[in-house]
C-alpha positions in Angstrom: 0.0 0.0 0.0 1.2 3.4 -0.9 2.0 6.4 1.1 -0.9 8.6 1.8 -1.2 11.8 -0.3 -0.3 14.2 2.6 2.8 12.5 2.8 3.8 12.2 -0.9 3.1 15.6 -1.0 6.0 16.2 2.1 8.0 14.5 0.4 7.9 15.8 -2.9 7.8 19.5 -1.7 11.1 19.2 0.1 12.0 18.1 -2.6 11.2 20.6 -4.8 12.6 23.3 -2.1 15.9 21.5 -2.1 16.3 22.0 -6.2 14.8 25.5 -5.5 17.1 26.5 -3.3 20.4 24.6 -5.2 19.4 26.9 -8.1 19.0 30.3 -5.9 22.4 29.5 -4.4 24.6 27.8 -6.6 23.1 28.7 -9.9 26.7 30.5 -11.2 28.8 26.7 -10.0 25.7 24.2 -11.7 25.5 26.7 -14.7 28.2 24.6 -17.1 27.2 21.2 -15.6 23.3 22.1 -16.7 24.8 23.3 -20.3 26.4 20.0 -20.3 23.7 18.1 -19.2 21.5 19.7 -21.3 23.9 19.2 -24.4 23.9 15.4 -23.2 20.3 15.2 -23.3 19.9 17.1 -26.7 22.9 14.5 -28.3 21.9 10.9 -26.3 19.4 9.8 -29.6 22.3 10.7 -31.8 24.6 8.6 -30.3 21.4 6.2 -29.6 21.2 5.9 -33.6 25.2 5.4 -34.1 25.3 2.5 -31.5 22.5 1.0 -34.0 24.8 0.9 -36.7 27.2 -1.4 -34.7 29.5 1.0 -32.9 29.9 1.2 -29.0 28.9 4.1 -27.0 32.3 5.0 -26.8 32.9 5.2 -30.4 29.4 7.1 -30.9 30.5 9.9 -27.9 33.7 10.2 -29.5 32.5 10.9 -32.9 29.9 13.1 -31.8 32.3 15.3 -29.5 34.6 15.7 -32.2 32.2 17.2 -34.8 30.6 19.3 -32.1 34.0 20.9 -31.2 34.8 21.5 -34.3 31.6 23.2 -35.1 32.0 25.2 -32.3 35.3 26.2 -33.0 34.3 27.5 -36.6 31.8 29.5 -35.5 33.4 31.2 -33.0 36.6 31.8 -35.7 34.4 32.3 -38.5 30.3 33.6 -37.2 30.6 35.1 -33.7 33.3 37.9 -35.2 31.1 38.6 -37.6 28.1 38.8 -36.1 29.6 41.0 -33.2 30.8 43.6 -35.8 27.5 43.9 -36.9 25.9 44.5 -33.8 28.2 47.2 -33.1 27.7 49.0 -36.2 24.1 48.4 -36.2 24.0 50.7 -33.1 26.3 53.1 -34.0 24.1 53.7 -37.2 20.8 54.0 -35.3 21.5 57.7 -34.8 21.9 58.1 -38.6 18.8 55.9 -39.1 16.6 58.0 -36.8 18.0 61.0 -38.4 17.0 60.1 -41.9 13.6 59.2 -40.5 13.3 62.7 -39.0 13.8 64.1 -42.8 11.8 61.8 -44.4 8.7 62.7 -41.8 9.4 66.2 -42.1 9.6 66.5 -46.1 6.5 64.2 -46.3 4.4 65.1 -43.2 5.8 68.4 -41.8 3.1 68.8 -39.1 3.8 65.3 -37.3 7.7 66.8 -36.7 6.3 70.4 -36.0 9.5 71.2 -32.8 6.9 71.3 -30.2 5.1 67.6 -31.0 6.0 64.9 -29.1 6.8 62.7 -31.8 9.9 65.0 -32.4 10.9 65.3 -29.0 10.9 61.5 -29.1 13.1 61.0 -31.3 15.0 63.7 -30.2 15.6 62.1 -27.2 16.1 58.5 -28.7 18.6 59.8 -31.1 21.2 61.5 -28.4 20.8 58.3 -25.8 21.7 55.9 -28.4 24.2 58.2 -29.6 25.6 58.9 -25.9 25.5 55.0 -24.8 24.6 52.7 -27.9 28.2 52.2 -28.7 29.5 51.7 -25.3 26.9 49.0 -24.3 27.3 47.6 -27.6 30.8 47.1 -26.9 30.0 46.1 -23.2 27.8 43.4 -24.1 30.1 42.1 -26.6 33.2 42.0 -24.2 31.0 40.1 -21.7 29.8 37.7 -23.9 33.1 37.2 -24.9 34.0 36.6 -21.8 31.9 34.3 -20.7 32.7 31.7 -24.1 36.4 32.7 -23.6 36.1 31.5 -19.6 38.7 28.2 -19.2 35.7 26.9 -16.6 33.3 26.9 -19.9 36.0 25.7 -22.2 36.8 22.9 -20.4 34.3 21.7 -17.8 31.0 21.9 -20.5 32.4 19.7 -22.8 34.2 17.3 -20.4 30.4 17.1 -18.3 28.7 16.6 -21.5 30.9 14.0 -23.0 31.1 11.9 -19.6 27.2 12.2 -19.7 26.6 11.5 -22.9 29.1 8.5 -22.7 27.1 7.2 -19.3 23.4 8.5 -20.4 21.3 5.2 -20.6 23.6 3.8 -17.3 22.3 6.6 -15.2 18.6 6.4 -16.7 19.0 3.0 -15.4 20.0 3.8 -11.8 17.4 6.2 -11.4 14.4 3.6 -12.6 15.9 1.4 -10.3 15.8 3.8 -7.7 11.5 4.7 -8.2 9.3 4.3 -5.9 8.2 0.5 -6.2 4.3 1.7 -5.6 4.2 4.2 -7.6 7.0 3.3 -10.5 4.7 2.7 -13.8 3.0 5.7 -13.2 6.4 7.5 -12.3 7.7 6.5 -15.9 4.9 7.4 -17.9 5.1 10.7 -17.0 8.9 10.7 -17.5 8.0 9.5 -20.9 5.1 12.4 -21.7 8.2 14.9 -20.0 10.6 13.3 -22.2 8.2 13.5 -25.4 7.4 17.3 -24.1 11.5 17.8 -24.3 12.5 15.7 -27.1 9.4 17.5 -29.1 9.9 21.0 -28.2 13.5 21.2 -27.1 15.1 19.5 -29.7 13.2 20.2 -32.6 12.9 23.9 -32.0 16.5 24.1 -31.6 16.6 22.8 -35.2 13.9 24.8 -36.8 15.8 28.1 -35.1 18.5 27.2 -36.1 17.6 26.1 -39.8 15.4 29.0 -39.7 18.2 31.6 -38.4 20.8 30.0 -41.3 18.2 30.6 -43.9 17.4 34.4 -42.4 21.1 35.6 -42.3 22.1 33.9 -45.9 18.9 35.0 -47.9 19.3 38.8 -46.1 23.0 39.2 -46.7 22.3 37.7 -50.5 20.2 40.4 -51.2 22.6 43.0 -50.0 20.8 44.0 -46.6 23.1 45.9 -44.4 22.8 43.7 -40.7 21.7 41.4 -42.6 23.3 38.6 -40.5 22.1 40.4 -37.1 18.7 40.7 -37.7 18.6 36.9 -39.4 20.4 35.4 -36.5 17.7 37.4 -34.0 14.7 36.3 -36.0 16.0 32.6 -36.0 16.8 33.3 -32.3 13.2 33.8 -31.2 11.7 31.7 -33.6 10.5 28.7 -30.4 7.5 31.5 -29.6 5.4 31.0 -32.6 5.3 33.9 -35.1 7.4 36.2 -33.1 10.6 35.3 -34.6 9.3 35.9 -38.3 7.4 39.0 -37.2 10.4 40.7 -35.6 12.8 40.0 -38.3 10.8 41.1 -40.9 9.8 44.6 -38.7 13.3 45.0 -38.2 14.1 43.8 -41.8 11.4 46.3 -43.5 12.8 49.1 -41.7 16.1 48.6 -42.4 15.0 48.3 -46.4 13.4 50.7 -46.5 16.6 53.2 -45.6 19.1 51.4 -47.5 16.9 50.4 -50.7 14.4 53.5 -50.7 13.5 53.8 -54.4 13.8 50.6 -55.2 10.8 48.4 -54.2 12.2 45.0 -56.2 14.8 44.3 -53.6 12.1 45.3 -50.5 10.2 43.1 -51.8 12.4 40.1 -51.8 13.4 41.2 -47.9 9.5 40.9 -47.6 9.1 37.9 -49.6 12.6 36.2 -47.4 10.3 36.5 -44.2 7.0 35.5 -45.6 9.2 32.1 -47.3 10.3 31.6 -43.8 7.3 31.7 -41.8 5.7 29.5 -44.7 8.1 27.0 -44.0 8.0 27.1 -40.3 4.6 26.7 -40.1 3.8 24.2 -42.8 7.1 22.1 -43.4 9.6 22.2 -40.4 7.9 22.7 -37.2 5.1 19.8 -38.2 7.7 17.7 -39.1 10.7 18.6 -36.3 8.7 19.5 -33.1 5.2 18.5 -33.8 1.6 19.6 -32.8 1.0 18.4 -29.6 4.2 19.4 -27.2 1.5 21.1 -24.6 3.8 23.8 -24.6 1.8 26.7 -24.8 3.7 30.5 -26.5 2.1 31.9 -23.0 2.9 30.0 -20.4 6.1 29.2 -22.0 6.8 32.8 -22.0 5.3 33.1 -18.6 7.9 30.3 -17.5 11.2 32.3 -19.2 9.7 35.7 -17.6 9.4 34.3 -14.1 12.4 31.9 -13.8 14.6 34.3 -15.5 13.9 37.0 -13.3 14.3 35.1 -10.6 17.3 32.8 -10.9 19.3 34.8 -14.1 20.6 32.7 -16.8 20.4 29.7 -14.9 16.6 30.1 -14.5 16.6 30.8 -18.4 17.9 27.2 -19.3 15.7 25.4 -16.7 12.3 27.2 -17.8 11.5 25.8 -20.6 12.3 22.1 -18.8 10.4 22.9 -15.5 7.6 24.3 -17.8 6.9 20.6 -19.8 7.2 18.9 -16.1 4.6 21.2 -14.7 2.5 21.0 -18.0 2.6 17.5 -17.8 2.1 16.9 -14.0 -1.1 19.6 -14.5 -2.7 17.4 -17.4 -2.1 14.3 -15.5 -3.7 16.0 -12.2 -6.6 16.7 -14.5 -7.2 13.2 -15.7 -7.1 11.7 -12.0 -9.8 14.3 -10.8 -11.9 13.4 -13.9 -12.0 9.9 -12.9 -12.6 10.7 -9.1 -15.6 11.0 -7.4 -15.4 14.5 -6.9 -15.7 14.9 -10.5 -18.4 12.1 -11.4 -19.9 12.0 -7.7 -21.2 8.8 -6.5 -23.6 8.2 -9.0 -23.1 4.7 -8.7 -24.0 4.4 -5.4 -27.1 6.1 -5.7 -27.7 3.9 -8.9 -27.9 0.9 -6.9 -29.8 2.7 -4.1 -32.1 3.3 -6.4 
C-alpha cells in the first residue's frame, strides 16, 4: 500500500525546495554542468542511432564530440566575429537611421515633426541616448559575452560534463528507474516518458527549426545585400521557439532597415518581404510539423510566462531550466486533471445512488 497523499506531498515538496534552493544559491557553480547536461540530453538519440549501426557508445561519444567541437570552434573563428561587428555598427548607425527618418517625416508630413510635437521630441531624445550609450553598451555586451565563451571553466568543464554524460546516459537512466518508488514506478515513468516526449518535441526540434530557420534568415538577407543582414537573421532565428514572433520581428526590423538602404527601389524590398513570408511558410507548414510536432503542450504563454518568471528570478540559470520545468509542470497539470476526472469529486457517487435506487 502506498503512502498517503499528505505524505507524498512532504516529500515531494522538500524536494522541490531542495532543487529550489540549489538553483537560488549555486546557480553561477551548476550553470556549465546544466549546459552540459543539457547538451547530453539534446545528443543521447544521436549517439542512440550510431550504436545502431554497430558502434559502442564510446565510439558514438567520441565521434559526436569531435564534430561538435569542431563546429564550435568555426563559429566562434568564422560567425561570432562577424556577427559581433555587426551588432556594433548596427547601433552606431541608429542615430543616422533615426535621423533620416526625421527628414523623411518632415519633407512628407511636416506637421507630425512640427518642434513642439511629441513625436519630435521622441526621437529627439532617442537619437542622443543611443548616440551617448549605444556604442558603449554595444561594446559592453560584446566583451561580456566574450567573456563568458572565452572563460577556461566553460571551455573545459561543458564539454568534459557533456561528453562523460553523454558517454554514461542510458547507465544513469537505469539507476534512477531502479531507484522509483516500487508503488508508484509505472506511473512514475509514464510521465517521465510524456516529460521526455514534451523535451525531445519541443526542445530539440525547435532548436533545429531556429537554427535552420536563423541560417536561412542571415544567408537569404546578406544575399540580397541588406546591411545587418546577419544580425537581424540570426535574431529572427533566435526567437523563432515562440510562434510567429521570430518571423514577425525580423521582418519589422528587416522592413525598416530596407526601407533606408533600398528607398526607391521596391524589387529588392520586396524580396526582404518575400525572405520573411518564405520563412514563416516553411516554419509553419514544413519544419515545425515535421521537427517539433503539434502536440508538445507547450503553450507560446505559459512558455513565456515560465522564461519571464524563472529568468527573473534565478538569471541565466533560471533561463535554461524554464523551458524544462515548464513541460514537467505542463505535464504533471494534465495528469492532475485526468485523475480528478476519474474521481468521485468529478463524477460524484452516481453509482452508489444507482444501486440505491
Amino acid at each position: 500500500m502506498g503512502l498517503p497523499v499528505r505524505e507524498q506531498a512532504k516529500y515531494w515538496g522538500i524536494a522541490t525546495a531542495v532543487f529550489l534552493l540549489a538553483l537560488w544559491f549555486l546557480g553561477g557553480v551548476i550553470l556549465p554542468f546544466m549546459i552540459g547536461g543539457g547538451i547530453a540530453y539534446f545528443l543521447d538519440p544521436v549517439a542512440d542511432r550510431i550504436e545502431r549501426l554497430g558502434l559502442s557508445r564510446t565510439a558514438a561519444t567520441v565521434i559526436i564530440t569531435a564534430i561538435a567541437l569542431l563546429v564550435f570552434i568555426l563559429l566562434a573563428l568564422l560567425v561570432l566575429p562577424t556577427l559581433a561587428q555587426q551588432l556594433i555598427a548596427l547601433i552606431n548607425a541608429v542615430p543616422t537611421i533615426i535621423a533620416q527618418l526625421q527628414k523623411f517625416l518632415s519633407e512628407r508630413f511636416p506637421q507630425v515633426l512640427d518642434k513642439t510635437s511629441v513625436v519630435h521630441q521622441t526621437l529627439v531624445t532617442f537619437g542622443d541616448t543611443i548616440k551617448a550609450q549605444g556604442g558603449d553598451l554595444a561594446n559592453r555586451l560584446i566583451s561580456s559575452a566574450l567573456s563568458v565563451i572565452n572563460a577556461a571553466l566553460f571551455i573545459v568543464v561543458v564539454p568534459v560534463v557533456a561528453f562523460y554524460l553523454l558517454l554514461d546516459w542510458d547507465r544513469m537512466v537505469a539507476h534512477v528507474d531502479e531507484w522509483l518508488p516500487r508503488d508508484y514506478r509505472d506511473t512514475i515513468r509514464g510521465l517521465a516518458r510524456e516529460i521526455d516526449e514534451v523535451l525531445a518535441g519541443f526542445v530539440r526540434g525547435q532548436f533545429t527549426v531556429c537554427a535552420m530557420l536563423g541560417t536561412y534568415y542571415a544567408v537569404a538577407l546578406a544575399v540580397v545585400g541588406l546591411q545587418f543582414g546577419l544580425v537581424v537573421g540570426a535574431f529572427a532565428g533566435l526567437i523563432t521557439f515562440i510562434p510567429y514572433l521570430g518571423s514577425m520581428t525580423g521582418l519589422a526590423l528587416g522592413l525598416g532597415l530596407a526601407l533606408f538602404q533600398f528607398w526607391g527601389e521596391p524589387g529588392m524590398i520586396v524580396a526582404v518581404v518575400a525572405i520573411f513570408l518564405i520563412g514563416q511558410f516553411a516554419e509553419g507548414n514544413i519544419l515545425s510539423p515535421a521537427l517539433v510536432g503539434h502536440s508538445v503542450g507547450l503553450h507560446p504563454v505559459w512558455l513565456l510566462f515560465a522564461l519571464s518568471a524563472f529568468g527573473a528570478i534565478f538569471g541565466f540559470v533560471g533561463l535554461l531550466v524554464a523551458v524544462p520545468i515548464a513541460a514537467t509542470i505542463g505535464v504533471l497539470a494534465r495528469f492532475g486533471v485526468r485523475q480528478y476526472l476519474e474521481s468521485e469529486l468529478y463524477k460524484g457517487r452516481t453509482d452508489e445512488r444507482d444501486g440505491a435506487a
